[in-house]
C-alpha positions in Angstrom: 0.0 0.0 0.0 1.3 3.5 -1.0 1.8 6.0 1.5 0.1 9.2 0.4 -0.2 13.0 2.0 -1.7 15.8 1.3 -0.7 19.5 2.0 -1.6 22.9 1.0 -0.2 26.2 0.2 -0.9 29.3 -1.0 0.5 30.5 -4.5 3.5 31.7 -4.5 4.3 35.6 -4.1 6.7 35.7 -6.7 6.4 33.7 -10.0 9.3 33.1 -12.1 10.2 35.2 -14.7 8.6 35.5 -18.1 9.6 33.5 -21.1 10.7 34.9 -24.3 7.2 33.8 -26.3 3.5 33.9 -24.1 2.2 30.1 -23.7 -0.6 28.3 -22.5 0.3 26.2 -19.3 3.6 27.8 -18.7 4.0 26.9 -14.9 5.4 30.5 -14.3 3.2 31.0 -10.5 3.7 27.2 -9.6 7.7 27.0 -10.8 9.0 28.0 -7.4 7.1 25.1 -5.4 8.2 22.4 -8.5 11.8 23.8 -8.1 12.5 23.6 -4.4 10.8 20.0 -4.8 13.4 19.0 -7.5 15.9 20.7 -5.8 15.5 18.4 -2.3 15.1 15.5 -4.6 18.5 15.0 -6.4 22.2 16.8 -6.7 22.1 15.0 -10.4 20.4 16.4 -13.5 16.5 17.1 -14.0 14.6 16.2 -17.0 12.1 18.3 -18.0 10.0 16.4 -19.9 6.9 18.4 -21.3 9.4 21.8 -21.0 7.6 24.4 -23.8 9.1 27.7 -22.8 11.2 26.2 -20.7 10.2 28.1 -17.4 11.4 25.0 -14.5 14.3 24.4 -16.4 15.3 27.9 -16.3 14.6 28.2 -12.6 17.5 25.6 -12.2 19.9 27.7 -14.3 23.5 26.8 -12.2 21.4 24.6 -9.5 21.1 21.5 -11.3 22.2 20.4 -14.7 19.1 20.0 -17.0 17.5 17.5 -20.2 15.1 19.7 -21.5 12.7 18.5 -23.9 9.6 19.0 -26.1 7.9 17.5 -28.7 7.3 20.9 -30.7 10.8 22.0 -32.5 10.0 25.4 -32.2 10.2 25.7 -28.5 13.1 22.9 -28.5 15.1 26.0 -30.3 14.8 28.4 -27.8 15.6 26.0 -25.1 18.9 25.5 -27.2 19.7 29.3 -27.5 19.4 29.8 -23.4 20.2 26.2 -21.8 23.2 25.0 -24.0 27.0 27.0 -24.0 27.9 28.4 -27.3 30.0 31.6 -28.8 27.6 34.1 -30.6 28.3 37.9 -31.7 27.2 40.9 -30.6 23.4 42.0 -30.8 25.1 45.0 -33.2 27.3 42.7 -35.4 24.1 40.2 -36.0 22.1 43.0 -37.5 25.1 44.2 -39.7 25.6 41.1 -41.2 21.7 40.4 -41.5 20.8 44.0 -43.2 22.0 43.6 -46.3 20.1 40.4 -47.2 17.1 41.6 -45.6 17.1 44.7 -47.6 17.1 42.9 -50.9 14.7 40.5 -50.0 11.9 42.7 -48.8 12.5 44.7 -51.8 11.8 41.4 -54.1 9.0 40.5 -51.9 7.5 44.1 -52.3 7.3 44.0 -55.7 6.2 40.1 -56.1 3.3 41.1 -53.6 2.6 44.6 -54.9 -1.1 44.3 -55.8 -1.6 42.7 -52.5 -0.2 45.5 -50.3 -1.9 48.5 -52.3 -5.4 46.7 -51.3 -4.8 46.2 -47.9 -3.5 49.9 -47.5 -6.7 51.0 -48.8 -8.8 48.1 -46.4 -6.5 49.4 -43.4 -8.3 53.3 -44.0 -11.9 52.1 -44.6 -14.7 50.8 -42.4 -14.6 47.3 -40.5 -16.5 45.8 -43.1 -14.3 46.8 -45.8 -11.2 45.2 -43.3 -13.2 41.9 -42.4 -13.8 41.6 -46.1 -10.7 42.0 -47.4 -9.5 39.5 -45.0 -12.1 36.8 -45.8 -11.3 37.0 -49.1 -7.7 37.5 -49.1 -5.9 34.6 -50.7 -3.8 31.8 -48.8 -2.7 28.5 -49.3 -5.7 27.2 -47.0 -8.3 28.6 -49.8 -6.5 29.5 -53.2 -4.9 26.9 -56.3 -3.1 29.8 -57.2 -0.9 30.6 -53.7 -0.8 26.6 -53.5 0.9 26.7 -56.5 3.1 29.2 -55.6 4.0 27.2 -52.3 5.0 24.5 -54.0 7.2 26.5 -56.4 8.8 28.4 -53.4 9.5 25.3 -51.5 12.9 24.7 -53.3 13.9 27.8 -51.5 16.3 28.8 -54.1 16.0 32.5 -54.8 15.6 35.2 -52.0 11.7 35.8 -53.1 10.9 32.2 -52.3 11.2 33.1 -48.7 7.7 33.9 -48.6 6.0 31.1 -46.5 4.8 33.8 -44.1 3.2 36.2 -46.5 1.4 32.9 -48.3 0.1 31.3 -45.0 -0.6 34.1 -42.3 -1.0 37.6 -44.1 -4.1 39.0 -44.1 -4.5 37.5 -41.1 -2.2 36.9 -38.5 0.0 39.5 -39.9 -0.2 42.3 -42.1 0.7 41.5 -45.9 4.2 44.4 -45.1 4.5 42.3 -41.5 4.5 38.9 -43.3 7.0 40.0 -46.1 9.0 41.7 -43.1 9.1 38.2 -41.2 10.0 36.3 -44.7 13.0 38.5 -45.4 14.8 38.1 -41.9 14.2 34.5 -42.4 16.3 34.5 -45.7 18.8 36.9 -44.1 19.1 34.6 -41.2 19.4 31.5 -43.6 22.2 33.5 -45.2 24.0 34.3 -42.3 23.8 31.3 -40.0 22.6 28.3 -41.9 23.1 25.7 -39.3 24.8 25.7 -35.9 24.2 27.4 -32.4 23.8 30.9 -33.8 21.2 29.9 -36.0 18.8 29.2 -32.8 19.8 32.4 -30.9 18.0 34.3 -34.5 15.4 31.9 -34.6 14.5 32.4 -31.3 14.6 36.5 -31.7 12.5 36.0 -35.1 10.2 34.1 -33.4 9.8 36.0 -30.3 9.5 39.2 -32.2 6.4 37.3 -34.6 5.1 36.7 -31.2 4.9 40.6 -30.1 2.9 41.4 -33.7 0.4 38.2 -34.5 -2.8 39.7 -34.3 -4.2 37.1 -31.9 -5.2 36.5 -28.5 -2.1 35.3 -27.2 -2.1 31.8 -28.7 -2.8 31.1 -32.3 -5.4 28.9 -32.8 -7.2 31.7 -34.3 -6.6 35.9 -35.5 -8.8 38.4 -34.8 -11.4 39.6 -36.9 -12.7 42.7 -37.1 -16.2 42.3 -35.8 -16.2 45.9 -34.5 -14.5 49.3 -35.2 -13.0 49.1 -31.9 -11.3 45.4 -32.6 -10.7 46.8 -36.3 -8.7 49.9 -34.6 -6.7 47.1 -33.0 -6.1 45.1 -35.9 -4.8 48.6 -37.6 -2.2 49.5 -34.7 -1.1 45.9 -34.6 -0.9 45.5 -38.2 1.5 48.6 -38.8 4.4 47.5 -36.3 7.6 46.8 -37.4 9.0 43.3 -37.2 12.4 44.6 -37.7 12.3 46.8 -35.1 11.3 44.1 -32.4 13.3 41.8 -33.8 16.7 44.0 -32.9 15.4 44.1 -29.6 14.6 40.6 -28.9 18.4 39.8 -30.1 19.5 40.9 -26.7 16.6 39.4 -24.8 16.9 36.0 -26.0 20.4 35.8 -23.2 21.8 32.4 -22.3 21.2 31.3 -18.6 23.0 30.3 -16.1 26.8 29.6 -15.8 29.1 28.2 -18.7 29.8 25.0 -16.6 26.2 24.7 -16.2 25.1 24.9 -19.7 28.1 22.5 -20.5 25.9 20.2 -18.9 22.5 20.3 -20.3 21.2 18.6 -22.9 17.9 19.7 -25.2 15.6 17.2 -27.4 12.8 17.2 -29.2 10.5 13.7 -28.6 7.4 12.5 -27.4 7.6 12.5 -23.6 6.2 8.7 -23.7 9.2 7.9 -26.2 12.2 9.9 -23.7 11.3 7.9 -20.8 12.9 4.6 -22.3 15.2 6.3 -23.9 18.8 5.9 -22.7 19.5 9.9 -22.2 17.1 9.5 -19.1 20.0 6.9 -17.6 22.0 9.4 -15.5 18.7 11.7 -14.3 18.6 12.2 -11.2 14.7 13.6 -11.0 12.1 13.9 -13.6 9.5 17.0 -13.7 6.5 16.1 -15.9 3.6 18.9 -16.8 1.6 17.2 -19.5 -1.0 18.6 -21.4 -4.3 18.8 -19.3 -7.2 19.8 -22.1 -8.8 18.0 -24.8 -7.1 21.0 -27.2 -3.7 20.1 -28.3 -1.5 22.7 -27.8 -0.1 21.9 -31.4 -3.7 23.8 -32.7 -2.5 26.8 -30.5 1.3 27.2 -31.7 1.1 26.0 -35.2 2.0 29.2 -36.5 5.2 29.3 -35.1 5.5 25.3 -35.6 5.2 26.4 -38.9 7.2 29.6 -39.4 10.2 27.6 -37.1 10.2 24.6 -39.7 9.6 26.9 -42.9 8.4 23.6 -44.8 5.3 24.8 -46.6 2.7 22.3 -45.3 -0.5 21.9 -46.6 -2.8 24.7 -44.9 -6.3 23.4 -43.6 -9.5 25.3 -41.6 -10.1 28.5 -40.7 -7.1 28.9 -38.7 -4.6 27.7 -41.6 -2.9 24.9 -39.4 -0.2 23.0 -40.5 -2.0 19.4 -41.7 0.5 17.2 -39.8 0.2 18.7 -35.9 1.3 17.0 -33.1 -1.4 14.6 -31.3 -0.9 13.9 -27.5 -3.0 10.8 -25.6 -2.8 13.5 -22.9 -5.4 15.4 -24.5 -7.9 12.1 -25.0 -10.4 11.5 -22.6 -10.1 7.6 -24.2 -6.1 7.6 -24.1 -4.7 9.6 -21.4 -5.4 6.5 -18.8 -2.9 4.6 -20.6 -0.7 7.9 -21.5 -0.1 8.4 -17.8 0.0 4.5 -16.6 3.0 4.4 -19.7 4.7 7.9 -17.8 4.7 6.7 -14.4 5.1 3.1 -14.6 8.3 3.4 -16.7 9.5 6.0 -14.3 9.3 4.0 -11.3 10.8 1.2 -13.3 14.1 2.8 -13.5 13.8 4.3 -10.3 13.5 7.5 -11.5 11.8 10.3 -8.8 8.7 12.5 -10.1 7.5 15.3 -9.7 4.6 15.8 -11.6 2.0 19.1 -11.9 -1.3 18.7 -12.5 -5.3 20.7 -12.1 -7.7 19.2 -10.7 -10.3 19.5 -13.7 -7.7 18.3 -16.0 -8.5 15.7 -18.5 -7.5 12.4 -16.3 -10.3 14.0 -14.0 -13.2 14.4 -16.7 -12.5 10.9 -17.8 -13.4 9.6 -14.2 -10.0 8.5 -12.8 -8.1 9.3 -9.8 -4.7 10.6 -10.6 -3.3 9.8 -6.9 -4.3 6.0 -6.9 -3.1 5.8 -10.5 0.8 7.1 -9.4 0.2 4.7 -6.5 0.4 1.8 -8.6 3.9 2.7 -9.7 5.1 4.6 -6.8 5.4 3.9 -3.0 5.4 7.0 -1.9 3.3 10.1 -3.0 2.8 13.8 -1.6 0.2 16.0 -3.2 0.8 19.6 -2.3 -2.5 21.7 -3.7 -2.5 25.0 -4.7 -5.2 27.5 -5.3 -4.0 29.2 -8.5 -5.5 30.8 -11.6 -4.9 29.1 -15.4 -4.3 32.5 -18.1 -6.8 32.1 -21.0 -4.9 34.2 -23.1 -7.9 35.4 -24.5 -10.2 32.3 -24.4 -13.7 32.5 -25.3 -15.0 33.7 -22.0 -13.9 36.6 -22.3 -12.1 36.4 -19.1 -7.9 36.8 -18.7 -8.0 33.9 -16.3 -9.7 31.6 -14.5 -9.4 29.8 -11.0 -8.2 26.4 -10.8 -6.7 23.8 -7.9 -2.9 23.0 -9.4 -1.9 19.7 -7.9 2.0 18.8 -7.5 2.4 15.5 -7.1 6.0 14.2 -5.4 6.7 10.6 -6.4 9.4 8.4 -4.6 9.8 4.5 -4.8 
């Protein structure tokens, strides 16, 4: 029989700091409790297994080395450009070598897209109708033969004009049609300048954080904004005529590498399903394994496809309203008919190899809704098990309620053998 505890605590006063790129779930309020929990667990390194921005792993920056992992690429990058140890210019000599490249390719792009930008100047100074109706009908590799075409034809990626995945998927839209062409031209230049290695992920990582500041969305992407009023059209317009150059030079010197050089010596960053890592043979020197899985029947890969997409620069196929990517990510997490097995497959292996857990966790999440009790089920595998609860509140980011957040009872479960 397991022995099992329960304590609670308030929130904590002070959240950890925020990541470079908002995100659904980021464990922000809840990461001081999870870190003083890992930290009393094990002097070895910590895997973070479900990290997204990577807010835990940062929290450990010199305490304890770190595997940090995701199945989304996008965020694996960023983890790469603040957890690992590399050499990388100045913030100033990036954007001299990038400016020239830039340059020309926003002036190709301006005069492939020329017709396209001279109707959505005249949309931007007209009613909201005349805005929601030029971006219904806007064309985009979701809805036109014509821009899949094109796709297709810039997918060789051979001349600086067929950077233009960004002004074919998400202008009109997500961005403006000078936003998108903005964002396709600093991917070339960064292509140009740093086509593989470290550096690369340090611009990829600024890129996509500055994207971040402009998409003309609630905070996640599973949808834009339409205008539906003159005061949400009057937001579309001021979001629409930023500058994605101008946050991108800025972001260069906020995307900083944590932690000591002997500390990011140490870490280690992958990109796999979280139910593949735990057999794998990189979990054979953890010390302590934090787990956050996804908690709602919405995969988060519906939510961040647009930077899934703009990170991998593939030119998928484009389906719904929202223009996902036609190959997302699909967790059993998320399935009120899989995530029994999802999580028995977690912990089970886990305890197998003796690994500690500490695992976070609301108490509507989907392992909840499908009738199961989470504590009994980590019992199975695990001996001992201390649930500390916590009255917190889950961000929206927008959500259909209207509402910024909502309350919720965060669970953080401690699992030993």
């Amino acid at each position: 029989m397991a022995n099992q505890t329960l304590e609670r605590r308030p929130l904590p006063a002070e959240p950890l700091p925020p990541t470079p790129l908002r995100y659904m779930g980021t464990k922000r309020s809840l990461g001081p409790v999870v870190r003083g929990e890992l930290l009393a667990l094990t002097r070895g390194q910590v895997a973070d297994l479900f990290c997204g921005m990577g807010s835990v792993a940062a929290s450990l920056a010199s305490r304890r080395p770190i595997l940090a992992n995701d199945a989304a690429p996008f965020t694996c990058c960023f983890a790469r450009a603040r957890f690992l140890d590399y050499e990388r210019p100045s913030a100033n000599a990036a954007i001299r070598d990038l400016l020239t490249p830039y340059t020309e390719a926003r002036a190709q792009l301006r005069q492939r897209f020329g017709r396209r930008l001279s109707a959505e100047r005249r949309a931007m100074t007209k009613s909201a109708d005349d805005l929601r109706q030029f971006m219904e009908l806007a064309p985009h590799v979701g809805n036109s033969p014509n821009v899949q075409r094109s796709a297709a034809q810039a997918s060789a990626l051979e001349h600086p004009d067929d950077r233009r995945l960004a002004t074919l998927y998400f202008s009109a839209a997500y961005f403006s049609t000078p936003q998108s062409i903005e964002i396709d031209a600093l991917r070339y230049a960064i292509d140009i300048v740093a086509p593989r290695g470290p550096t690369r992920d340090w611009l990829l990582s600024a890129w996509l954080s500055a994207a971040g500041a402009l998409i003309n969305a609630p905070g996640h992407t599973a949808q834009f904004l339409k205008p539906t009023t003159e005061a949400v059209a009057s937001r579309i317009r001021r979001q629409w005529m930023r500058s994605m150059w101008s946050l991108f030079t800025e972001q260069l010197d906020n995307i900083v590498q944590l932690g000591e050089r002997s500390w990011r010596l140490e870490n280690v960053v992958t990109s796999k399903d979280a139910l593949d890592l735990v057999t794998d043979d990189a979990l054979e020197e953890v010390g302590a394994v934090y787990a956050d899985p996804p908690y709602t029947v919405d995969h988060y890969s519906r939510f961040y496809h647009v930077y899934e997409t703009l990170y991998r620069y593939d030119f998928p196929k484009s389906v719904g309203s929202g223009r996902y990517r036609d190959d997302r990510f699909f967790t059993p997490f998320s399935h009120v008919r899989g995530v029994e097995e999802a999580f028995r497959k977690l912990t089970s292996t886990l305890a197998d190899r003796e690994k500690p857990l500490v695992l976070s966790y609301p108490a509507k999440g989907v392992l909840f809704q499908a009738g199961l009790d989470l504590r009994s089920l980590l019992s199975a595998s695990y001996r001992h098990v201390r649930v500390i609860e916590i009255q917190t509140k889950h961000s929206t980011l927008g959500g259909s309620s209207g509402a910024n957040s909502k309350k919720a009872v965060e669970n953080v479960y401690v699992c030993k053998s």
